[in-house]
N, C-alpha and C positions, 0 to 999 in steps of 0.2 A: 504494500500500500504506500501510496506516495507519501511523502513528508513535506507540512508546508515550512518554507525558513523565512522570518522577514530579517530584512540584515538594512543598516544606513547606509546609505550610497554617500549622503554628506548630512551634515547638519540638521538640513531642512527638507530632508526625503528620504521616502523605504519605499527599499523596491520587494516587492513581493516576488519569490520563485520559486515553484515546484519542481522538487528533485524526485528523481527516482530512481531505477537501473539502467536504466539506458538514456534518458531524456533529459533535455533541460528547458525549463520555460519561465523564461522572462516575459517583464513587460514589455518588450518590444522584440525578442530575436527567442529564437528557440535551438536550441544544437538534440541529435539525435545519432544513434549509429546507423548509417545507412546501407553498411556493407561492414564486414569482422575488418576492423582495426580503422576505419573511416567514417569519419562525424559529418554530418551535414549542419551548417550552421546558417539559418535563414534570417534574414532581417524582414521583422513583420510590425512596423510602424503604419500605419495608414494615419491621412490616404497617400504619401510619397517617400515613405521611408527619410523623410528630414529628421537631422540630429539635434539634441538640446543636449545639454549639460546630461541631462540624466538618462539619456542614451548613449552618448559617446562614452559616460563611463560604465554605463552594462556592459555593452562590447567591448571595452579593455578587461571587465572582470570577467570575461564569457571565455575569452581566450586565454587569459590568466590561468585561469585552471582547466580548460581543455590541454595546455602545457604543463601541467601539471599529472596529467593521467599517464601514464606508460602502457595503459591500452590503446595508443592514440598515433598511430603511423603516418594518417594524411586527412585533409583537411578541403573541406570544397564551402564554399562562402557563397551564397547566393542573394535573391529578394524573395519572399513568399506571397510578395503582390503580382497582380495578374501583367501590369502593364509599364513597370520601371526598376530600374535595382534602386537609385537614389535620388532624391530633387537634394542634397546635398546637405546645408547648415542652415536649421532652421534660423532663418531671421527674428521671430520672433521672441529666441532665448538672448538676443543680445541685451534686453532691456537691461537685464541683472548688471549690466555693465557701468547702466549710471549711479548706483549706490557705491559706486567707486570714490576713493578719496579725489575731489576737484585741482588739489596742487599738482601739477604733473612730476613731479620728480616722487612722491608718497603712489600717484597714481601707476605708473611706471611699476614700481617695485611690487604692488600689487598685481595686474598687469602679466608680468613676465612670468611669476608660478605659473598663472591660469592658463596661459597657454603651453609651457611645459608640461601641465598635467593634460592637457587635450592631447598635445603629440604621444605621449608616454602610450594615451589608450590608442589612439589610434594604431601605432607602432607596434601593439601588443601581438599582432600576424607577423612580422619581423622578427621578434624575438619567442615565436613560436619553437619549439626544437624542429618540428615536423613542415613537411609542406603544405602553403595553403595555395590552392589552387579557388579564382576567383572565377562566376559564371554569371557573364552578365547579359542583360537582358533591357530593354528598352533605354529609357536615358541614363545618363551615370554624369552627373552634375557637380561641379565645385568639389565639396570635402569627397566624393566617393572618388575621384579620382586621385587625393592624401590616399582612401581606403585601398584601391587598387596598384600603386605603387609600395605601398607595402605588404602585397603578397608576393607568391614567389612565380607563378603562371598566371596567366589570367587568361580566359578566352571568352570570346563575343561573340553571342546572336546576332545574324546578318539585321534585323530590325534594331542592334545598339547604336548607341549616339552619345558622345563625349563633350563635355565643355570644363576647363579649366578655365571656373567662373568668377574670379575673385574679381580680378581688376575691374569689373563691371560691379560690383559694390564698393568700389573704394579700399580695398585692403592687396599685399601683397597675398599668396596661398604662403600658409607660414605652417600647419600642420603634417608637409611633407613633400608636395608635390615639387616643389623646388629643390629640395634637396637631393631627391631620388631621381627623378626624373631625366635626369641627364645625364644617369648611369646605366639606365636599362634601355636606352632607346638607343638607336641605330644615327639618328637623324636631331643632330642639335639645334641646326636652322628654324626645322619644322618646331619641334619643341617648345623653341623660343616665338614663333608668330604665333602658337597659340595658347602659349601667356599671355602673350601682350594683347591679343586680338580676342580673347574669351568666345571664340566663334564657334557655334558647332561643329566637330567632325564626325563623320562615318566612323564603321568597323573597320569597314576598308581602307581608311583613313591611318585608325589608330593602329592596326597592320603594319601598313607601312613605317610607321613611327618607331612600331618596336616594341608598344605598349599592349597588344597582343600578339600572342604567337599562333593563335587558331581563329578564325572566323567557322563559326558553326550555321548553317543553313536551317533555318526556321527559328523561331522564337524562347519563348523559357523555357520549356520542356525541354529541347532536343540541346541547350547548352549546357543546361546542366545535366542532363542525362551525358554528355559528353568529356563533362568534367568528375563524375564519380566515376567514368568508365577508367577514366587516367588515374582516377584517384586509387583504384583496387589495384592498380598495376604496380605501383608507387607502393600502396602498403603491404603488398605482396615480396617485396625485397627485404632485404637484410635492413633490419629497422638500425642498427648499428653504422651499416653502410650511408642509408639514406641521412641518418641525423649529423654524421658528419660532412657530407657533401652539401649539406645546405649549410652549415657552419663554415665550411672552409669559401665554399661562394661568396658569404659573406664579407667575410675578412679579406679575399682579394678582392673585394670592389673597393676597399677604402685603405689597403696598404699594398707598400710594392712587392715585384715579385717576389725578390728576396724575402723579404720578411715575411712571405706568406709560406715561400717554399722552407723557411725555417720553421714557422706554426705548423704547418702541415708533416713535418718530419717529427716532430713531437707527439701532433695529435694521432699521426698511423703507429707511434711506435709503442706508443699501448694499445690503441683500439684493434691496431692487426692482430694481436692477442686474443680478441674473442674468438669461439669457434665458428663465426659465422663464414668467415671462407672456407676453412672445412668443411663444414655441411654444405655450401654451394657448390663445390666440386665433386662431393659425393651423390650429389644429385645431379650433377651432367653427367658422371658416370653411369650412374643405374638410371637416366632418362625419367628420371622425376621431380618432383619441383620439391627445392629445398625445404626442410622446418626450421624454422630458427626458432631461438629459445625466447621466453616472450623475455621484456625490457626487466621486470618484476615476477615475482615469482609470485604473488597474489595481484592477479590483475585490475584491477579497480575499473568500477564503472563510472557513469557520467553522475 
């Protein structure tokens, strides 16, 4: 029987959410197993999936502790609405921002936590151990594209549509999208004309860019069905193998070779240790798919 837990989100909010074995459900996103070792995690905000304060920080604690389970291989991130992943940041939580202190230097220092703690949640698929593959579907607005740059795949319904919306409200994109953005994409020009031009693009578009790797043919169904399909292949591998190839991905986007190739000589020279190459060679042998040993030895559920 499920358990209800209310927990504070901040100060002046509880969030309510039923836990059980396999499920999780929030006020706004819900995570479930959808496949042995892959969580489906939907964002179900109506009517446009917009973030306020007390969404942005479910989704940092939703993934918090999806990183926290060692039942937890790989990761697919979608919308549970019929017709958008995100309209982005709601505008209307900005208001909290005038009980800010008026002197700008006190205002400032207030200020600069808040959005620290907005990137931190956002971020929280980044410092996922596991891969999160994103599926998106109709628009993907302002902050979901902060969300979509900190996954590790993302692929797009040919009906997706992109806008990096910031500078159309007056603010630079400070949750992410400028920071990442310009490590994952192929194409820095483009990149930069749609900062600064906040203009719609295509799937096809963001293809090109780099910002996806798949365009998937039809709508939500058929992308996110295309994204657990990767996701079961993904957690089907040496969960050892997979959590350090997204660790070390990591660390070379933001240090140089050398210094990765010296992390990396570290991190193989205990992790080769596990018997998980063993067991994948014994299964190309006998022509069957490896077991590996699970992460924990009591596997925890959601």
């Amino acid at each position: 029987m499920a358990e209800v837990h209310a927990r504070k989100v901040y100060p002046s909010l509880v969030t309510i959410t039923i836990m059980s074995e396999d499920f999780i459900v929030g006020k706004f996103m819900k995570a479930s197993f959808a496949a042995p070792n892959v969580v489906h995690v939907e964002l179900c905000r109506k009517p446009v999936n917009s973030f306020t304060e007390e969404v942005w920080r479910e989704y940092g604690e939703t993934f918090d502790k999806i990183s926290q389970n060692p039942s937890v291989h790989a990761v697919v991130l979608s919308s549970a609405l019929p017709k958008l992943f995100t309209g982005g940041l709601d505008m209307n939580a900005l208001s909290s921002l005038a009980d800010l202190e008026p002197e700008p230097a006190r205002r400032a220092l207030q200020m600069r936590p808040f959005i620290h703690t907005f990137q931190n949640s956002i971020g929280a698929t980044e410092r996922c151990p596991v891969p999160v593959i994103a599926a998106v579907h109709g628009p993907c607005i302002g902050l979901g594209i902060d969300i979509l740059c900190a996954c590790d795949v993302r692929y797009g319904a040919a009906n997706s549509s992109y806008s990096i919306k910031e500078v159309d409200v007056g603010l630079a994109a400070d949750i992410g999208t400028l920071a990442r953005i310009g490590k994952i994409t192929g194409n820095g020009s483009l990149a930069h004309e749609l900062a600064y031009t906040a203009r719609n693009f295509s799937a096809a578009e963001a293809l090109q860019l780099g910002l996806l790797s798949k365009v998937v043919d039809g709508g939500k169904e058929e992308v996110v069905s295309a994204a657990l399909s990767l996701a079961k292949v993904v957690a089907a591998k040496s969960p050892v193998a997979v959590i350090g190839t997204k660790r070390l991905l990591l660390h070379a986007r933001d240090n140089s070779v050398q210094d990765n190739l010296e992390y990396t000589a570290t991190w193989n020279s205990v992790m080769a240790q596990a018997p998980d190459m063993r067991d994948t060679l014994l299964g190309m042998k006998s022509k069957t798919k490896p077991k590996y040993a699970p992460l924990a030895k009591s596997q925890s559920k959601l």
